[in-house]
C-alpha positions in Angstrom: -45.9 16.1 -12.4 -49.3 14.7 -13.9 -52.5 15.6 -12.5 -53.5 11.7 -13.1 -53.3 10.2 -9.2 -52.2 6.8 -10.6 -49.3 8.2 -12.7 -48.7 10.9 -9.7 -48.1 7.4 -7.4 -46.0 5.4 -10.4 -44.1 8.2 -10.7 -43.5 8.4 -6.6 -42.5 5.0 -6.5 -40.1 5.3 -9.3 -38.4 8.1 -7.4 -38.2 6.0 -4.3 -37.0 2.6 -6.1 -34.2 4.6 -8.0 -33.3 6.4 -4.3 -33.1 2.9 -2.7 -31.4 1.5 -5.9 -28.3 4.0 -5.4 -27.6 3.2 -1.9 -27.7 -0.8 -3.0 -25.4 -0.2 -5.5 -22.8 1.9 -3.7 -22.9 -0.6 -1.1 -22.5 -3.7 -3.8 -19.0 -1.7 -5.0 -17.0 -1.5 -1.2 -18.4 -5.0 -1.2 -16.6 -5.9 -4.3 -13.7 -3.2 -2.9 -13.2 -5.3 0.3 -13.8 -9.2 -1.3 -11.0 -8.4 -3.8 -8.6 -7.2 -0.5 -9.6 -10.6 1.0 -9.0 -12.4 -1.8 -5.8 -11.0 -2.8 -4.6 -11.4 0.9 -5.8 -14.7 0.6 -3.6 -15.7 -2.3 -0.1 -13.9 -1.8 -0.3 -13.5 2.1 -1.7 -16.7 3.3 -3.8 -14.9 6.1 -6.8 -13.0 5.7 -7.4 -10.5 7.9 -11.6 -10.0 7.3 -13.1 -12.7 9.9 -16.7 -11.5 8.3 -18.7 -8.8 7.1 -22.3 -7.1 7.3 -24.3 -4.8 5.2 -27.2 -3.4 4.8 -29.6 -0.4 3.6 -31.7 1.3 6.2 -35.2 0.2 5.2 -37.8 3.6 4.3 -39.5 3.4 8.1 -35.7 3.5 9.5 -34.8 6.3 7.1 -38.3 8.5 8.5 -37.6 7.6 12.2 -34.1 8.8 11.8 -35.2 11.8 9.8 -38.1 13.2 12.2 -35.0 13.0 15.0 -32.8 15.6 13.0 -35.9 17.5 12.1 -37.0 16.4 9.2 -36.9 17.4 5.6 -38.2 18.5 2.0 -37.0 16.0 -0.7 -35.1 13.2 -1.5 -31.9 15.2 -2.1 -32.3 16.5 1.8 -32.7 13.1 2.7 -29.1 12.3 1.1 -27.5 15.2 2.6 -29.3 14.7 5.9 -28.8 11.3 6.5 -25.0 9.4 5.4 -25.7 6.0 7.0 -28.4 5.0 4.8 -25.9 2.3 3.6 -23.7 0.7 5.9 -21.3 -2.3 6.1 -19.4 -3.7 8.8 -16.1 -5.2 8.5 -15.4 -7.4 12.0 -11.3 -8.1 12.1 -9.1 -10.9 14.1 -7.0 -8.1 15.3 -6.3 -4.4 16.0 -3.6 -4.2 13.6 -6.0 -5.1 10.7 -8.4 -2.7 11.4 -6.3 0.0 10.6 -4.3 -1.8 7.7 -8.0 -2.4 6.0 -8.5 1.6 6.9 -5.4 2.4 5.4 -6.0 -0.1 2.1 -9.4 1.5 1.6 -8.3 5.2 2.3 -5.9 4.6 -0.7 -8.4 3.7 -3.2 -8.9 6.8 -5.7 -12.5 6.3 -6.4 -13.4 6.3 -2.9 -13.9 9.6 -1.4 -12.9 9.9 2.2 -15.4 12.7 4.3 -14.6 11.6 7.8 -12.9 9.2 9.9 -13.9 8.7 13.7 -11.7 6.8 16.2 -13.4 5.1 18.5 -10.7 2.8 19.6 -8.2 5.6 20.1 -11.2 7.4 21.8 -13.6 5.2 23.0 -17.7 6.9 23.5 -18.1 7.4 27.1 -20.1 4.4 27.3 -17.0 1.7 26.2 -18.0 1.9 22.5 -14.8 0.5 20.2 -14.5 1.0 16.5 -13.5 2.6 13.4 -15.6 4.1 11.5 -15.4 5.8 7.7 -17.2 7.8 6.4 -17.3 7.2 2.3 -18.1 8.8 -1.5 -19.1 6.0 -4.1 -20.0 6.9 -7.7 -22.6 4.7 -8.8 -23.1 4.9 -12.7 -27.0 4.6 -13.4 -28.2 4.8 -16.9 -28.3 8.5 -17.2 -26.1 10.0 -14.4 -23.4 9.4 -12.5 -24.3 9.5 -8.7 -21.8 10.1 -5.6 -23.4 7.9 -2.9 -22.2 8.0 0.6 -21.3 4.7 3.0 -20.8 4.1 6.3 -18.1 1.5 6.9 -17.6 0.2 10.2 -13.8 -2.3 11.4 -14.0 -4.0 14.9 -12.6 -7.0 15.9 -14.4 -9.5 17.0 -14.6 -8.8 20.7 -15.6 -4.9 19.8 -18.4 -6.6 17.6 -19.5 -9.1 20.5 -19.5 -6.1 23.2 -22.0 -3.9 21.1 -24.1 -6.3 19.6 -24.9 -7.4 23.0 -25.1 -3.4 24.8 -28.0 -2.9 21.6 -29.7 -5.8 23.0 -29.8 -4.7 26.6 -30.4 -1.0 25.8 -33.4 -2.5 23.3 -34.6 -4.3 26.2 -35.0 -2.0 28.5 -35.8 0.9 25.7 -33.1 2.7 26.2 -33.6 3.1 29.8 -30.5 1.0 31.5 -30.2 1.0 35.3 -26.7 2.7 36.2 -25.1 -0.6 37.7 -25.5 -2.0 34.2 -23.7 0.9 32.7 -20.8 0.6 34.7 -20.5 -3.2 34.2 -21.4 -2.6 30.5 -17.9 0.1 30.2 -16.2 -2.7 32.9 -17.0 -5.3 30.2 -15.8 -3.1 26.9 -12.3 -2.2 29.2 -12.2 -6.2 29.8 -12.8 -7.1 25.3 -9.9 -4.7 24.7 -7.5 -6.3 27.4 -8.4 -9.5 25.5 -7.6 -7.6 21.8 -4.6 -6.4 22.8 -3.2 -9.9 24.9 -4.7 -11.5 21.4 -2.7 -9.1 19.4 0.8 -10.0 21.4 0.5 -13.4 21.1 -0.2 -13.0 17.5 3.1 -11.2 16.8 4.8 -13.5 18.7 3.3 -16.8 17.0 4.4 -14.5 13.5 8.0 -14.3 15.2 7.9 -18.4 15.8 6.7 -18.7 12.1 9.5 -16.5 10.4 12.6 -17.8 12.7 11.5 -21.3 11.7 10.7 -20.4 8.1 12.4 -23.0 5.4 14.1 -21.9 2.3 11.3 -21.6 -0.4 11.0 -24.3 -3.2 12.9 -24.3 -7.0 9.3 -25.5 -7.4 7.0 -23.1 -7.7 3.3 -23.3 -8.4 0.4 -20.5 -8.3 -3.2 -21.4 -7.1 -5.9 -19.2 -8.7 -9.7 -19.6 -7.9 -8.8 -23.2 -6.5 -6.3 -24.5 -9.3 -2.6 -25.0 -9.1 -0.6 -23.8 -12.1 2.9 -25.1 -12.6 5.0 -21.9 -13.8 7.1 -22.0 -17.1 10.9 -21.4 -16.4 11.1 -18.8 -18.5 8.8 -17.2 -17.4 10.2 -17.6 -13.8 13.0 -16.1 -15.7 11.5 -13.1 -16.9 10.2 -12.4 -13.9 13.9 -13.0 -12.0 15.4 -10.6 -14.0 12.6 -7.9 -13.6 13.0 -8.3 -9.7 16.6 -7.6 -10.4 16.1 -4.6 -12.4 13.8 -2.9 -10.0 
């Protein structure tokens, strides 16, 4: 490195910005990853089972408070193998079921490297915690390297998300010092949001049941709807593609 202190700091910060830039883009690709699963549910399943996501890239302060906890480290490169949750993103579900059919959907996908899966809703933390979380490998193309980036990925339903959203705000109001009573009602209220999932999950299958027994024969007509637009198919094409479902 130069001995100029102005080119010793541009060159600092164009170490940092390419650091942070990696995490960005490895998050931006499962972003893309899990907007085409939507989409593609969307279109041929009529049901999409990704209520909402969240990401986001531990800021530099985060990144330092997180490191001094583990004990701290020498470069950049420690910081990556130190630290995997630098980039996160949380996928909040209707139901149970679609948390692990995302899993599943995401597990299959050859570029993503899978380092670890942890079951919190099988094995809930002592405290009532819920969720599923997977631990990813991205590669990230930059102009002169190909990069392997990891990502945390987090799938809750909606009343897992409510439960610890709520239990960070308590525990951040009374800095992590919460009277006992309120940990017992807190676990009392994460056993109560999984009754709800799974009562929300029966009455699902059974309004699916309702839907298939009173299904009506499909349409000679049929159209497809891509990006918003209808398109009327060709017969011979609905031809071609008849005789190719009868060959397979």
């Amino acid at each position: 490195m130069t001995d100029n202190p102005i080119e010793q700091m541009k060159e600092i910060q164009k170490k940092l910005t390419r650091f942070m830039m990696m995490y960005k883009f490895a998050l931006h690709e499962v972003e893309t990853k899990i907007e085409i699963l939507q989409e593609e549910f969307q279109l041929l399943h009529d049901y999409n089972p990704i209520e909402h996501t969240k990401s986001r890239v531990k800021s530099p302060e985060s990144i330092m408070k997180k490191l001094y906890r583990k004990g701290g480290a020498s470069s950049l490169s420690d910081i990556k193998d130190s630290i995997k949750d630098i980039a996160g993103i949380r996928i909040t579900c209707s139901f149970i079921s679609d948390i692990y059919r995302i899993s599943d959907m995401l597990q299959s996908q050859k570029d993503l490297t899978i380092l670890s899966i942890k079951d919190y809703i099988k094995n809930p933390k002592p405290n009532g915690y819920k969720s599923l979380h997977l631990l990813v490998e991205v590669p990230v193309f930059m102009s002169d390297r190909e990069e392997r980036m990891c990502v945390e990925i987090q799938i809750r339903t909606i009343a897992m998300d409510f439960w610890a959203s709520l239990e960070h705000k308590i525990f951040y109001k009374y800095n992590e010092s919460v009277p006992d009573r309120l940990l017992q009602d807190l676990k009392v209220a994460a056993d109560t949001a999984y009754e709800l999932d799974m009562k929300m999950e029966q009455l699902q299958q059974e309004m699916e049941e309702i839907k298939m027994s009173h299904q009506s024969e499909p349409s000679d007509d049929i159209q497809l709807q891509i990006n918003n637009e209808q398109f009327k198919i060709p017969d011979n094409l609905l031809k071609l593609v008849s005789e190719g479902l009868g060959k397979a």
